[in-house]
Every structure is written in C-alpha cells, then in structure tokens.
N, C-alpha and C positions, 0 to 999 in steps of 0.2 A: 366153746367159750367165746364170748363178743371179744371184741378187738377196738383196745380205744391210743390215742394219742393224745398227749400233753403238751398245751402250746402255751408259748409267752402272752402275756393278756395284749391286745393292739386295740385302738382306740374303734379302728375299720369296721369294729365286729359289736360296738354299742348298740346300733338299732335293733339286730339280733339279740341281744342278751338282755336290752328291756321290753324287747316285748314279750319272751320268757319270763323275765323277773316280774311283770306286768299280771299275768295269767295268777287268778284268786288263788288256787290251790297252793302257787308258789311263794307270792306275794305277804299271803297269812303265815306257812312255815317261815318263813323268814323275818317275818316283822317290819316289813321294808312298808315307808312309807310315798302318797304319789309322788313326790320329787326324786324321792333315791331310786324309783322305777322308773324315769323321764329317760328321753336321751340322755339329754344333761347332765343329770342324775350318774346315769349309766357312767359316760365319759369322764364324770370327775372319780367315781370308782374305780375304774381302768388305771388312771393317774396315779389314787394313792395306792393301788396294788405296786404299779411298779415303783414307784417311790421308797414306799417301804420293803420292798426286794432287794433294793441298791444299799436301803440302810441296816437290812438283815433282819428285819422284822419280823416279815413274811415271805413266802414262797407259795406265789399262787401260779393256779394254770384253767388255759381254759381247755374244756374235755371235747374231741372231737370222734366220734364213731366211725367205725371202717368205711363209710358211705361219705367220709368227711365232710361230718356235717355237724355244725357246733352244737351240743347236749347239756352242757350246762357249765361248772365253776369247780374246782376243788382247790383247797389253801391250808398251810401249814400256817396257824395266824400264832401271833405273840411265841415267838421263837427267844429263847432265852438259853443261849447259848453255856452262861455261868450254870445255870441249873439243869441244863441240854432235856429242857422239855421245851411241850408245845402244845395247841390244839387243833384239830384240823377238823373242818368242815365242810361239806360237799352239799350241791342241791344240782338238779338234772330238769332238765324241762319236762314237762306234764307226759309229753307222749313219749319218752323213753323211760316212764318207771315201767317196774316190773323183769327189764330185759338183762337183768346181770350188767350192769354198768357203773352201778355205784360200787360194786363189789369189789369191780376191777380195777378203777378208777382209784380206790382209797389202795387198794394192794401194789399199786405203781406211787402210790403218794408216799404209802409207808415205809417202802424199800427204799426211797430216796430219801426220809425223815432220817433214817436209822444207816443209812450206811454213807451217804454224802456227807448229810448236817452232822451225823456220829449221835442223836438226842437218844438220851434214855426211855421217857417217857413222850405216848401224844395222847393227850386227853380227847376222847369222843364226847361231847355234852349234844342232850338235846330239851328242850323245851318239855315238860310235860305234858303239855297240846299235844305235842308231833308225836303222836303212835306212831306215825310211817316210817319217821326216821329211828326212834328207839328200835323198833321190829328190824329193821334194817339192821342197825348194829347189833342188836343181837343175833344177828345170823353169821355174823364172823367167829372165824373157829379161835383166835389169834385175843379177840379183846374180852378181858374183864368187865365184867358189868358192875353196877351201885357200888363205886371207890368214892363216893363223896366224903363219908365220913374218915377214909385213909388218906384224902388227900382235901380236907376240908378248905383250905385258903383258895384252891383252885377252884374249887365247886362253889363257892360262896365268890370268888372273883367271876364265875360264867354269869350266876344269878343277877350280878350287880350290871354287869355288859347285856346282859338279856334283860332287864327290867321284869325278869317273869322265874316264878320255878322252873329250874331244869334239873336234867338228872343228869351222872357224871360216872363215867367210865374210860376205860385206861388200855393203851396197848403199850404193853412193854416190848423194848427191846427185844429182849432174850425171846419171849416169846412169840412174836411176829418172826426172827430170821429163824431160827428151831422149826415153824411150822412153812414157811416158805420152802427153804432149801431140802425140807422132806418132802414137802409137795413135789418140786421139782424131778427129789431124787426117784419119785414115785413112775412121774410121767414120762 
C-alpha cells in the first residue's frame, strides 16, 4: 500500500499546484479556468482554503507521497455541521494516477470527516465527463453509488456549483468505520 501525508495548504507550494492544476487532463476534470490555474490564481485559492477552515467551512489538505513530494488537493468542502454532512473532493497530478493514492488519500480524509468532524454523511459527486473519477469512486468498498435521487437537494446543489451534470454518491458513516476497523482488524 503507497504511503501519503496530509498537509496544511501554504502559500510556498502555489507554483507547484498550478502548474499541476495547469496540465489539460487536470485543468478539464476540474473546470478550472486560465486565471484559477495562474500562480495568482493558485495563491488566492490557498487563501480561501484556509479562510474557510478557520470559519469551519472546509477542511482541505494538500496530499504529499512517501518521496514527499506534493500529488495533488483533497477537501471536505461545505461542511455543515447542523446537518453533519459534506462533500469531499480530491484531484492528484497527471503522473500519480493509477498508483492507489487517491484511494488512500480519501480513506485518511474519511476517517477524519467521521470521527473528528463527528458528519454523518460525505457526498462524492463527479461530473459526467470524468469517467476517471466515477470509476475511481466506484472502486471504493465503503461508498454508495447514484443517491441523487435520495438525497436530491444535494445533487441538484453539486449541479448548480458545477454548471454541468454530475452524478452523486454517498459514504456513510456507519459504513466507512464498519469497513475501516474490519480492515484493520483483518491486517
């Protein structure tokens, strides 16, 4: 299994993350346009990640590989504490798909969503473009797939922030720490 770490976002590491967020592959999954992929760009993102961590918003981090070497973004975003849901989203740089990173990376996000924050729900949405990322999420043992229509407002609130069809899927509590702590108990 790869081996990743979760860091506080830092301003240091912008150049790095736009010109990841810059690469077409990543730039189209994401919908980022050339200014939100600039340094600049970059840097004022940095800003309102932690901004909105201080005002409880969000919980982002940036993912670094055992070679410590920055890989991409992952974030618990619209954190709603009254409802103890969330959505969390993850993108990795071009040259570390494939290697089990996202996998681990959302498994450390989730353990933290569910047993820090206490949230019931964290919704996975993805774009109906991104095959990569749907495939992705359904390789998780832990998430539910197409809850759009069980949890309609949500899925219709991703569509509206994505300007695009997406599809809407769910990890619950119970069932993310049930399949954790039996993993563990396994290994």
């Amino acid at each position: 299994m790869v081996c990743i770490t979760l860091v506080p976002h830092d301003v240091q590491y912008a150049e790095e993350i736009s010109k990841m967020t810059s690469a077409p592959a990543i730039r189209n999954a994401l919908g980022l346009s050339d200014t939100q992929c600039s340094i600049a760009g970059t840097r004022d993102y940095i800003r309102l990640m932690q901004l909105e961590e201080k005002l409880g918003q969000q919980f982002s981090r940036m993912i670094f590989n055992e070679d410590n070497e920055l890989i991409g973004v992952i974030s618990l975003k619209g954190m709603d504490e009254k409802q103890k849901i969330c959505h969390i989203g993850t993108w990795l740089g071009r040259q570390y798909w494939g290697k089990g990173y996202n996998q681990v990376a959302k498994m450390e996000m989730l353990k933290i969503a569910f047993e820090r924050f206490q949230l019931n729900y964290v919704f996975a949405g993805a774009r109906l473009a991104n095959i990569r990322s749907q495939k992705a999420q359904a390789k998780l043992p832990y998430m539910t797939l197409n809850v759009g229509q069980q949890f309609y407002r949500e899925w219709k609130k991703l569509e509206w922030l994505e300007q695009t069809p997406c599809i809407l899927n769910v990890v619950r509590r119970e069932d993310f720490l049930n399949w954790y702590y039996q993993d563990i108990a396994v290994s």
